[in-house]
N, C-alpha and C positions, 0 to 999 in steps of 0.2 A: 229869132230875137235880135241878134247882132245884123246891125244894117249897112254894112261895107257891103255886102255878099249882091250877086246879080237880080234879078226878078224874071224868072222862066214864066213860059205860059203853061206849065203843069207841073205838081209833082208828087212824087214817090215817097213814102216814108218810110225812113232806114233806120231801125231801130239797130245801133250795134249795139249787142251784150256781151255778157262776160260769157254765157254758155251756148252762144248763139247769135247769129244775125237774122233779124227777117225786117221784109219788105211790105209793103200793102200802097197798091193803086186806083184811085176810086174816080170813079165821074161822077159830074154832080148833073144831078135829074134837074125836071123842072119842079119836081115833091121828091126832095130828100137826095140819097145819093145809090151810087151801082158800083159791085165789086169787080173789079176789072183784071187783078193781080193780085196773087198773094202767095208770099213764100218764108222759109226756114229754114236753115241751113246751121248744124252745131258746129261749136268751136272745140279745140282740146280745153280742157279747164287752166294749164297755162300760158294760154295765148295774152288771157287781156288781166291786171293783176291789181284790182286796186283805180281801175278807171286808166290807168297805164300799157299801152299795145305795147306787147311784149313781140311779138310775132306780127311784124306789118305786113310780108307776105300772105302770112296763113288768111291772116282778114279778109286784105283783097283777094284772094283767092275765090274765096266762101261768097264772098257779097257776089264776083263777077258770076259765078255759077251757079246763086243763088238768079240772077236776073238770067242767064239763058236757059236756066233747064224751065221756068214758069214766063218765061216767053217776053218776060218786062223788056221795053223799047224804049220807054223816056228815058234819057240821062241824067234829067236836073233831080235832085233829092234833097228833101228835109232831115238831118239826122240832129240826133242828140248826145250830149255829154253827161257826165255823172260820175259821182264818187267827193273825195276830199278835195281834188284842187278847183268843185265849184260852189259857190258861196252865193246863198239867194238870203238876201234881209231886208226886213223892213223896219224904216228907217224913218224920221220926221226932218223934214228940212223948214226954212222960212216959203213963205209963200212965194213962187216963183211962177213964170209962162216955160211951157218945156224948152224950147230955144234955150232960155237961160239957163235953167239946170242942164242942159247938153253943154252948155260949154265950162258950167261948172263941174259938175259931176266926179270927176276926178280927185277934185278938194273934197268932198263930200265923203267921198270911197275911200279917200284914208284915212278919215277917221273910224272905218267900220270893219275895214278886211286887215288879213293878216300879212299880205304880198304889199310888192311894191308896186305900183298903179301903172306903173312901165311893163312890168310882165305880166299885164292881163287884158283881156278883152271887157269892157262896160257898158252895160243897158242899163235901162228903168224904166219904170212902168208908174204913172203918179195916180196913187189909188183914191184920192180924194184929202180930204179938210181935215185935219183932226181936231178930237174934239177939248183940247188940252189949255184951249184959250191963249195959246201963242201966238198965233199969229201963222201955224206953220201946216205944213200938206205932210200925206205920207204917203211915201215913195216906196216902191219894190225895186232894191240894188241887185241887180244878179255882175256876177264878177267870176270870169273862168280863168286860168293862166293862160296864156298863149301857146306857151310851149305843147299843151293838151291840144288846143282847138288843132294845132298845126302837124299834130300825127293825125288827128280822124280827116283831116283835107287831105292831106301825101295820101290816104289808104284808099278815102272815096278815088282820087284820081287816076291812081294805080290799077283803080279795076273799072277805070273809062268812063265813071262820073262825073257830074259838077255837083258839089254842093252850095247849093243855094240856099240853105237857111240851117244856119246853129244855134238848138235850144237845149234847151235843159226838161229832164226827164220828168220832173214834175208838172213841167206846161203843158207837154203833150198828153198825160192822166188827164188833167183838167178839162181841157179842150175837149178831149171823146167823148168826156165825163158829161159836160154841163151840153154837147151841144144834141145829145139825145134823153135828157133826166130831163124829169118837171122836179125843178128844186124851189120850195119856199121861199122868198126873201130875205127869212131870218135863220135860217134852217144851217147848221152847221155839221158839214162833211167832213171825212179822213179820209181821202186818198189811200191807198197804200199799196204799190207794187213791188211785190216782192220775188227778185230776182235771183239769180244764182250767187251772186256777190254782195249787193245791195239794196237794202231796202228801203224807197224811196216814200217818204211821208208827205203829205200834203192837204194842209187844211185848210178848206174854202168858205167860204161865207157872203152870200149874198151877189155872188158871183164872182167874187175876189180872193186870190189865195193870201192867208193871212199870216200862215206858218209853213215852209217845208223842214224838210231835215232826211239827208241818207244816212242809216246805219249801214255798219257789216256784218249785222245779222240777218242771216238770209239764208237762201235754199242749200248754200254749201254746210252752213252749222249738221244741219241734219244729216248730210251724206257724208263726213266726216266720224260725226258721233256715233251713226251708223256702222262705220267702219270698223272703228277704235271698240266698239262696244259689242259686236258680232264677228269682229274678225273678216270683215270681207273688205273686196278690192272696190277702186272708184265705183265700177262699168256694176257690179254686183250689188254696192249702196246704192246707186240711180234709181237701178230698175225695184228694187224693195223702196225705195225713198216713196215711190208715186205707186208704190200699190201693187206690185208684182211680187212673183216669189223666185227665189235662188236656192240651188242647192240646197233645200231644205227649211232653209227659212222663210219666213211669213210674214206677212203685216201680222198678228198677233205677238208674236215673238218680240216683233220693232214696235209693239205699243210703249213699253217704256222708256225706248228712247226717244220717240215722237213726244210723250209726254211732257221730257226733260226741256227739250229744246222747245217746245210750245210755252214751257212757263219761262223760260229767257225770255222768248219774244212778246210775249203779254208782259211780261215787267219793263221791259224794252221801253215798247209802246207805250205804256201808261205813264212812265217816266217823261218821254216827249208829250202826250197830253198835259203831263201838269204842269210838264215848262212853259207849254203854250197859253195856258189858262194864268199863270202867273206872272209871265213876261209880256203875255200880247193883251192881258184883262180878256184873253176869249171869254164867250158863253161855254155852258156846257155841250158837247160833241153829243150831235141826235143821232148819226150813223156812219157805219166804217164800209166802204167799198176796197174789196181786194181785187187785182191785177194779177197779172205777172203769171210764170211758172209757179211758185211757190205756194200761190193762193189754191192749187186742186191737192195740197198734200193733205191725208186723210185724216176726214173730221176737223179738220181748223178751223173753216170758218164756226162750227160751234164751238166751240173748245176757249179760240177766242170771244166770241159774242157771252159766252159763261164768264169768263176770265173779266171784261171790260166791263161787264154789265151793258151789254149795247146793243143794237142789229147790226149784223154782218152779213154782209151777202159779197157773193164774188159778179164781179162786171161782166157783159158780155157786147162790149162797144161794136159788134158785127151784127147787132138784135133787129135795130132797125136801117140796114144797109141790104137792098135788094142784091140778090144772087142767084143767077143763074146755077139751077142745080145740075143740067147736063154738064157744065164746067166746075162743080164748085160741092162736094160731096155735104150736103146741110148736118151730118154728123160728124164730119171731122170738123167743119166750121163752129158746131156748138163744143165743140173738147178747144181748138186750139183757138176761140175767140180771146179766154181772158189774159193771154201771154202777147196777142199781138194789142194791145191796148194803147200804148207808145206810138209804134208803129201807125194806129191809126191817126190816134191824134194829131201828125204832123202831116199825112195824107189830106187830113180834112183843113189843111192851111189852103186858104188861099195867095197864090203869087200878089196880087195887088194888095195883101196887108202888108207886104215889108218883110225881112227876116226877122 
């Protein structure tokens, strides 16, 4: 999104998370695209805190060995930001040509973000006319601090990358999302990846996203409550989190803390639905696609689809991306598809749109 950055002839998409970094390298066919790389590599849970790298080493560490042990050779990368110091709104301005709102934009941003226009980086995206009889267009303000963008560049280049293009975690859902879905014109999506720290909303319509919003309810509530609630250590909540057993314990046992933390994140969620529907005049939401780690934790997606009253299914943005199976095991591709979904999405940028 942010257009100071270079324009390479290919790139990589770097998803850094909070419990993990991964990669994904695609070529594009002359029908559709081929997987070329793809990697994951976990972080300690205090490394990245709140969208904040705690541990710059540990990062590049992870990323660089994530690109040699899976053989990745390109330098330039796509990555993303996320958490509380980035701020995506939509916004009504007067009718302008984009020139002008680029050079206005700034006047515009302060009246809408909470920083000072000096310490952030600025885009927009002009999503069309509203319909308000003003006179005026509405714009998508994304607004990140600098001082963020400026630790995920120190980390990418520390582990002998370029980044060439910073976005924000909702555009990359979008992107995987819309550019393998048949979606209606009028047809209104939820995004939602849901990661070890945050969980990123995103609601799209007619090809445009209308609503985002991260909480910090997400895959760590569970491993926590876990914890607190059974007595066990991180590494022993993880592997009971996703469906394993420890020392005696079980998924049936951790039903009613799955429960608990399943009805936060359905009240969560439906909270941001109705702010959506009453701040943006959305329609009513016809379906909820899940992402992320957090979307395989057991039975959620029904649990939420009961809870929302809605369809739910979890994403698998690797469905129609050809792969060689002698390199690319098509079983661990359908488990670890809906975590790299980010990832893909910024893979699937093309250099000549700009960052």
């Amino acid at each position: 999104m942010f257009s100071w950055l270079s324009r390479p002839k290919g790139l990589v998409g770097l998803d850094i998370g909070t419990s993990s970094v991964k990669a994904v390298q695609l070529e594009r066919l002359r029908k559709g695209y081929q997987l070329v790389a793809l990697g994951i590599a976990p972080l300690h849970p205090d490394t990245i805190v709140d969208g904040l790298i705690m541990d710059a080493d540990a990062v590049s560490n992870a990323v660089r060995r994530m690109f040699e042990e899976n053989k990745i050779d390109l330098k330039d990368v796509a990555v993303s930001v996320s958490g509380h110091s980035v701020i995506v709104k939509r916004i009504a301005v007067p009718h302008m040509k984009a020139d002008e709102l680029r050079g206005g934009i700034a006047w515009e941003a302060e009246q809408h973000i909470p920083y000072s226009v000096e310490d952030v980086n600025l885009d927009f995206q002009i999503l069309g006319s509203g319909d308000n009889g003003k006179g005026e267009m509405d714009v998508l303000l994304v607004a990140v601090k600098k001082d963020i963008v400026n630790q995920y560049l120190a980390v990418i280049s520390a582990a002998g990358l370029r980044a060439a293009v910073v976005d924000v975690d909702a555009f990359a859902m979008e992107n995987a999302f819309e550019m393998f879905e048949k979606v209606r014109r009028d047809e209104v999506v939820a995004l939602m990846n849901i990661g070890a720290a945050i969980t990123t909303i995103n609601v799209i319509r007619g090809g445009c996203s209308e609503f985002t919003r991260d909480s910090s309810l997400a895959g760590n509530r569970y491993t926590e409550s876990l914890q607190k609630g059974l007595g066990l250590n991180y590494e022993q909540a993880e592997i009971l989190k996703m469906g394993g057993a420890v020392q005696g314990h079980d998924v049936a046992e951790a039903r009613p803390v799955f429960e608990m933390v399943n009805g936060e994140l359905a009240a969560e969620i439906r909270r941001s639905f109705e702010f959506y529907r009453s701040s943006m005049q959305g329609g009513a939401i016809d379906r909820v696609v899940l992402s992320g780690g957090g979307s395989r934790l057991p039975d959620l997606p029904s649990y939420l689809s009961h809870a929302l009253e809605l369809p739910v299914e979890i994403a698998n943005p690797l469905r129609e991306i050809t792969a060689d199976p002698r390199k690319f095991d098509p079983e661990y591709l359908s488990f670890i598809a809906p975590q790299m979904a980010v990832g893909v999405g910024f893979a699937l940028r093309e250099p000549e749109d700009g960052a």
